[in-house]
N, C-alpha and C positions, 0 to 999 in steps of 0.2 A: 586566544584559541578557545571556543564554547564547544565543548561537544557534548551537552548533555542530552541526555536521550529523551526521547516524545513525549514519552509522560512526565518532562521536566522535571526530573531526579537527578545530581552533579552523578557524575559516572562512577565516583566510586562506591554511593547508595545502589546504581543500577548493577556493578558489578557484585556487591553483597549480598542481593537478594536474587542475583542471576540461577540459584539453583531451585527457589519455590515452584516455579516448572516444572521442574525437570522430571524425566521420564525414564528414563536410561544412562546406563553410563556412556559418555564420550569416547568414543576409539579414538586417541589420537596418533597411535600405532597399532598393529594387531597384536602388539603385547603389553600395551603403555594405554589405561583406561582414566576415565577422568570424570569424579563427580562436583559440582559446583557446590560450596557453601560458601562460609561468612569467610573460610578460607578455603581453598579446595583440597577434597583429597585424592590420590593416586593411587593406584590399583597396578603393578610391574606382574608380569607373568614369566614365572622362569619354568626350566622341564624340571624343576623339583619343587615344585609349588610360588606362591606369589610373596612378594616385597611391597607395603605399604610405604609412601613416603606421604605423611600427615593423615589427619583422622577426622579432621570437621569438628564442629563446636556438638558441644554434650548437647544441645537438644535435636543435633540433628543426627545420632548415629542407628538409630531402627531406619531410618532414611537411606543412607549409607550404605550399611548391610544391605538391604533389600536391591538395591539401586545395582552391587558391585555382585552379588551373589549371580548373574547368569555368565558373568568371566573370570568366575576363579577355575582357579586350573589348581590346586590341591593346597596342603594347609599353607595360614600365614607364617611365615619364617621371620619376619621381623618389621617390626615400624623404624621408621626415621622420622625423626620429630626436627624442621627444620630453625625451629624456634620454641622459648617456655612461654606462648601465647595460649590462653584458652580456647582460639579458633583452631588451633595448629593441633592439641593434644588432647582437648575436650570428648572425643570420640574412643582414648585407649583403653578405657575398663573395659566398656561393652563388646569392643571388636577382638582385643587379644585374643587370642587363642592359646591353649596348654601348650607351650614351648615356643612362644613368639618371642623373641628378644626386641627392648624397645630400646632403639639409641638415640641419643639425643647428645649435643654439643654440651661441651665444659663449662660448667655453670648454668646447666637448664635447672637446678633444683635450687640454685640461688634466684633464679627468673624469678620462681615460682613464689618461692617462699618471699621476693620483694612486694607481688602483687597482695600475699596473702597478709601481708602488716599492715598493708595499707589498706585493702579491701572499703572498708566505708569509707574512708575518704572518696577513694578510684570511684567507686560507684555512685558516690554523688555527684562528682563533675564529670563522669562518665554518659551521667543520665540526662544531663543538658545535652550533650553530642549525638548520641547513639541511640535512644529510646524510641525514636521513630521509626530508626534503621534498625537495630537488633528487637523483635519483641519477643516481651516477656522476661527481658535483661534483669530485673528487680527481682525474680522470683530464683533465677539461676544457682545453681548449685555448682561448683565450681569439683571438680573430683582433683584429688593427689593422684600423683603420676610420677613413680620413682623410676627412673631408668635404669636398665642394664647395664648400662655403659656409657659415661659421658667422653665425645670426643676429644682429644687436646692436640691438636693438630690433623694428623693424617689419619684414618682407619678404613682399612681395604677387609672386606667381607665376599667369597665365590658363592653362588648357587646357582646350581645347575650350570643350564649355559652362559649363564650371565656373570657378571663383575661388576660390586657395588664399589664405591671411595666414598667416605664420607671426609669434607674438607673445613675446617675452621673458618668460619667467615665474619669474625668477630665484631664487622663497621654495620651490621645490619638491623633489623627492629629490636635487636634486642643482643648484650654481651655473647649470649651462647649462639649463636644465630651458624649454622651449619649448610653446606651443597649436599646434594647427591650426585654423582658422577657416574655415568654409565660408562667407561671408556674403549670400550669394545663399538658400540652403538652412537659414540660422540652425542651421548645425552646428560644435560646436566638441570638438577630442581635446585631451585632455588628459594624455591618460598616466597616471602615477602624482604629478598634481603635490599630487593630495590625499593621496596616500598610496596604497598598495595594495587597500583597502577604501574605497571612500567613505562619507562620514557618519559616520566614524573619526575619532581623533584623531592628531594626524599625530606620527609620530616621530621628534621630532626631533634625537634624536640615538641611533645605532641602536649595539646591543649589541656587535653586530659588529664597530663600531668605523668613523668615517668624519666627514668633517667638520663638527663639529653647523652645524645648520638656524638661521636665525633665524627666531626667530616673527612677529616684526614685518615680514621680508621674506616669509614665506607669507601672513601676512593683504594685504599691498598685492597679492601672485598672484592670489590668490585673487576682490580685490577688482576687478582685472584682469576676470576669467571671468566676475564675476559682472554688469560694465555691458556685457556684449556682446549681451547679453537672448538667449543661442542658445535653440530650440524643441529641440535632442537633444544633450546632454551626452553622449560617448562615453570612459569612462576606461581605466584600466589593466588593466581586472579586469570581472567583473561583467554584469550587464544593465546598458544605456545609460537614462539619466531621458533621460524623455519630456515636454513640456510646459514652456513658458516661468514659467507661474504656480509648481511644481513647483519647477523647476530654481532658482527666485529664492527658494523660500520654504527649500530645502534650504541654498543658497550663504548665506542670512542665518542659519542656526543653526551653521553651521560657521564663521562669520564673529564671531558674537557668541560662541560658546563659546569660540573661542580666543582675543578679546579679555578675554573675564570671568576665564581663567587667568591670561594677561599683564598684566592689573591688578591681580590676586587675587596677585600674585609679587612686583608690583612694590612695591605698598602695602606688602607683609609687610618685606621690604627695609628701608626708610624707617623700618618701625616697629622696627628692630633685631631682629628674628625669623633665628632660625636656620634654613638650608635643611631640616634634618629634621623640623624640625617642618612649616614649610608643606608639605614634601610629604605628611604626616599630614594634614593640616589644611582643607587648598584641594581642598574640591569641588565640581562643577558642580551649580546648580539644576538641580531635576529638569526642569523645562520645557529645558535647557540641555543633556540627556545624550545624551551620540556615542557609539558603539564603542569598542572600546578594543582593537581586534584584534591590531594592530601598534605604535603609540604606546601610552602611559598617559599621565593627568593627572597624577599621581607624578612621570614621568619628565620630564614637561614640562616640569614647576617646577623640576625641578631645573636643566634645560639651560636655563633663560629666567637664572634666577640665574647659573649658570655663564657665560652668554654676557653678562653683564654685571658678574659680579663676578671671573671667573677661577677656578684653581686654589685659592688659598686662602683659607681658609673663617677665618679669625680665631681657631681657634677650641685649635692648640698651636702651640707653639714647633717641635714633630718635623718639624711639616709643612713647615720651610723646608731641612730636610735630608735625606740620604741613608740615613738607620736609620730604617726601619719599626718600625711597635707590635710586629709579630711578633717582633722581637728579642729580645724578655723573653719569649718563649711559654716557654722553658725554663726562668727564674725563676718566673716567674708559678706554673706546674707543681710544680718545686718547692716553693715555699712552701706548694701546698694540700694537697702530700701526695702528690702525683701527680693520674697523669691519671684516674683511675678517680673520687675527687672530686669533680672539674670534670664527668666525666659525669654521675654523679648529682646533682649540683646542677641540670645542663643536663634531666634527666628530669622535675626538679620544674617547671621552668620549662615544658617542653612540657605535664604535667598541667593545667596553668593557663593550657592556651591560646597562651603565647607562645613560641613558634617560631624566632622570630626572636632573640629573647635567646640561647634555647638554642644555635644559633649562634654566636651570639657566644664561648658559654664552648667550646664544638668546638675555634672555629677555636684556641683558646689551647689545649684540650689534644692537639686531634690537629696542630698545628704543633709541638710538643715529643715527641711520639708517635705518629709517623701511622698506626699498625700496630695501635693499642688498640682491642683488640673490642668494649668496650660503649661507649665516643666513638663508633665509626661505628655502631653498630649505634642508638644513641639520633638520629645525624646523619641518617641515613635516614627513621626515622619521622618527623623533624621535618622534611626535604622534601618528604615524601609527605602531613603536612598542609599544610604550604606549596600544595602540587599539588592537594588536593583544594578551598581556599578560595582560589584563583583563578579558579574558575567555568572552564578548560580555553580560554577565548577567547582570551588573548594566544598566537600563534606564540610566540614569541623567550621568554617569560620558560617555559611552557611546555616550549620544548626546553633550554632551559637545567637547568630543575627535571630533569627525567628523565635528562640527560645526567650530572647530582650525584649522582641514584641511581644510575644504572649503573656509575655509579665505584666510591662505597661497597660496591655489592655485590659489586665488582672485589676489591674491599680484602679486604673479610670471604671472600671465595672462596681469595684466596692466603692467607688465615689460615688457613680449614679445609684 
């Protein structure tokens, strides 16, 4: 399934930077307004002033303010922060207002305080993914954001005419991950707790690097959203589903696709199947197919195995110690003569389609030689078939692919 948009960006680059347009806020009710960023934020109108649910990433909140300021209807009464994401809570200093209560789920200030330990790390293989998509990521200030209230289960909030529920949704991009429920209005936000695309498969555990997801705790989320029967799903991203029939017949294919991987994983398991294989192996009936914008089915299998089998895989004795395979890159090298070889071994393999082998023998000769012209120059061609039979939909594996060329062509540039 390719959907990527004209100016051939994967959809969910075109969905992140959906708000650099923008002019106005979105009426997606006449009291339920909508401004697009890296996540979007919500603007609720009650007869006693308005209910924010998220706040857009910190460089975009003078953006925000301006954008939402011609439908506010009197002060802000509170944020709901549907996740401890910086896209989701990036915007609370600037917008709160004297007496705004900001709530967020159980465990938003553990979210938080996980990215902030990690910070240079995240930001380094962050910067391989996102720095084309986010700019100015490098320079980012990141604000603290304490909540008022973290959820732990259920928390029902009245204003004016309206009736807020904030609901625990703990399988989504993150431990504290929270709904908001209109239940008067059969409205419910959900953030990104499908993911950043819906009708996607959810990722669960991201390149970038961060706590893998349980799948078995996104299907009980999910299964959450899905008995609340709302008539307007409003997510992270996107236009809002419309329609109760709609919204239950979308939440049952999202529900059952990610059951038939978490059986189709578990089974494999049981039968002594190696994880590379079922990631080979395990794919979705076509009655069964979701996006793949940000998650994979691949990836899925892997992190469902992993989150029930650990680190390792049975499958060397290396794996219980501190010497990597690359160790012998410079035997290995050696013994075939050098690195030039292993390239041309690696050219036949790409001739015949596989890409991936080819790879394999690189990483042995340009681990022993990183400098060898025709290693990177064969390593190129075989990312850029990589790149062209991914159909350009995955963000992450996408910017990944392009970021391996630009290095290679980094390489061969200080060669010339």
């Amino acid at each position: 399934m390719n959907t990527k948009k004209d100016d051939d960006k994967p959809m969910l680059a075109a969905l992140v930077q959906a708000g650099e347009q923008q002019t106005e806020a979105v009426a997606i009710t006449d009291f339920v307004h909508m401004v697009k960023d890296i996540s979007n934020a919500y603007l609720v109108n009650t007869s006693d002033g308005d209910i924010m649910v998220n706040t857009g990433f910190v460089t975009s909140t003078e953006r925000n303010r301006a954008l939402f300021e011609p439908v506010r209807s009197g002060p802000l009464n509170a944020i709901f922060l549907t996740q401890g994401h910086p896209d989701h809570y990036g915007g609370v200093p600037a917008l709160a207002e004297a007496g705004t209560r900001v709530i967020a789920g159980r465990g938003f200030t553990d979210t938080c305080e996980f990215f902030r330990m990690l910070d240079p790390y995240l930001r380094r293989r962050s910067g391989k993914l996102w720095t084309g998509t986010i700019k100015n990521r490098e320079q980012l200030v990141i604000p603290t954001v304490v909540p008022d209230l973290e959820v732990d289960g259920n928390y029902s909030m009245a204003l004016g005419n309206r009736q807020f529920e904030a609901i625990a949704t703990p399988g989504g991009e993150a431990p504290d991950s929270i709904v908001v429920w209109m239940p008067r209005e059969k409205i419910v936000f959900t953030g990104n707790l499908f993911g950043p695309v819906f009708m996607s498969m959810p990722n669960l555990c991201t390149l970038r690097g961060d706590k893998p997801r349980s799948a078995a705790r996104y299907l009980d989320s999910l299964d959450t959203v899905r008995q609340l029967g709302a008539d307007l799903l409003i997510t992270g991203h996107g236009e809002p589903i419309r329609g109760a029939a709609q919204i239950r017949a979308d939440l049952d294919k999202l529900h059952e696709a990610v059951s038939w991987i978490h059986q189709a994983t578990v089974e494999g398991m049981n039968a002594g199947v190696d994880v590379h294989t079922l990631m080979r192996e395990i794919h979705l009936p076509e009655h069964l197919a979701i996006g793949e914008y940000h998650g994979k089915v691949s990836w899925a299998v892997r992190t469902i195995w992993e989150e029930y089998s650990g680190w390792f895989h049975f499958d060397s004795t290396t794996s219980l110690y501190a010497v990597p395979r690359s160790s012998v890159d410079g035997d290995l090298v050696e013994l075939a003569g050098g690195a030039e070889p292993l390239a041309a071994r690696a050219r036949e393999k790409l001739a015949q389609g596989s890409a991936l082998e080819a790879l394999h023998l690189l990483d042995v000769a340009l681990g022993a030689e990183p400098a060898q012209a025709t290693a990177l120059g064969v390593k190129k061609d075989a990312l850029q078939l990589l790149l062209a039979e991914s159909g350009g939909n995955n963000l992450s594996e996408v910017m990944w692919l392009k970021s391996e060329i630009a290095a290679v062509e980094a390489a061969l540039g200080r060669e010339d």
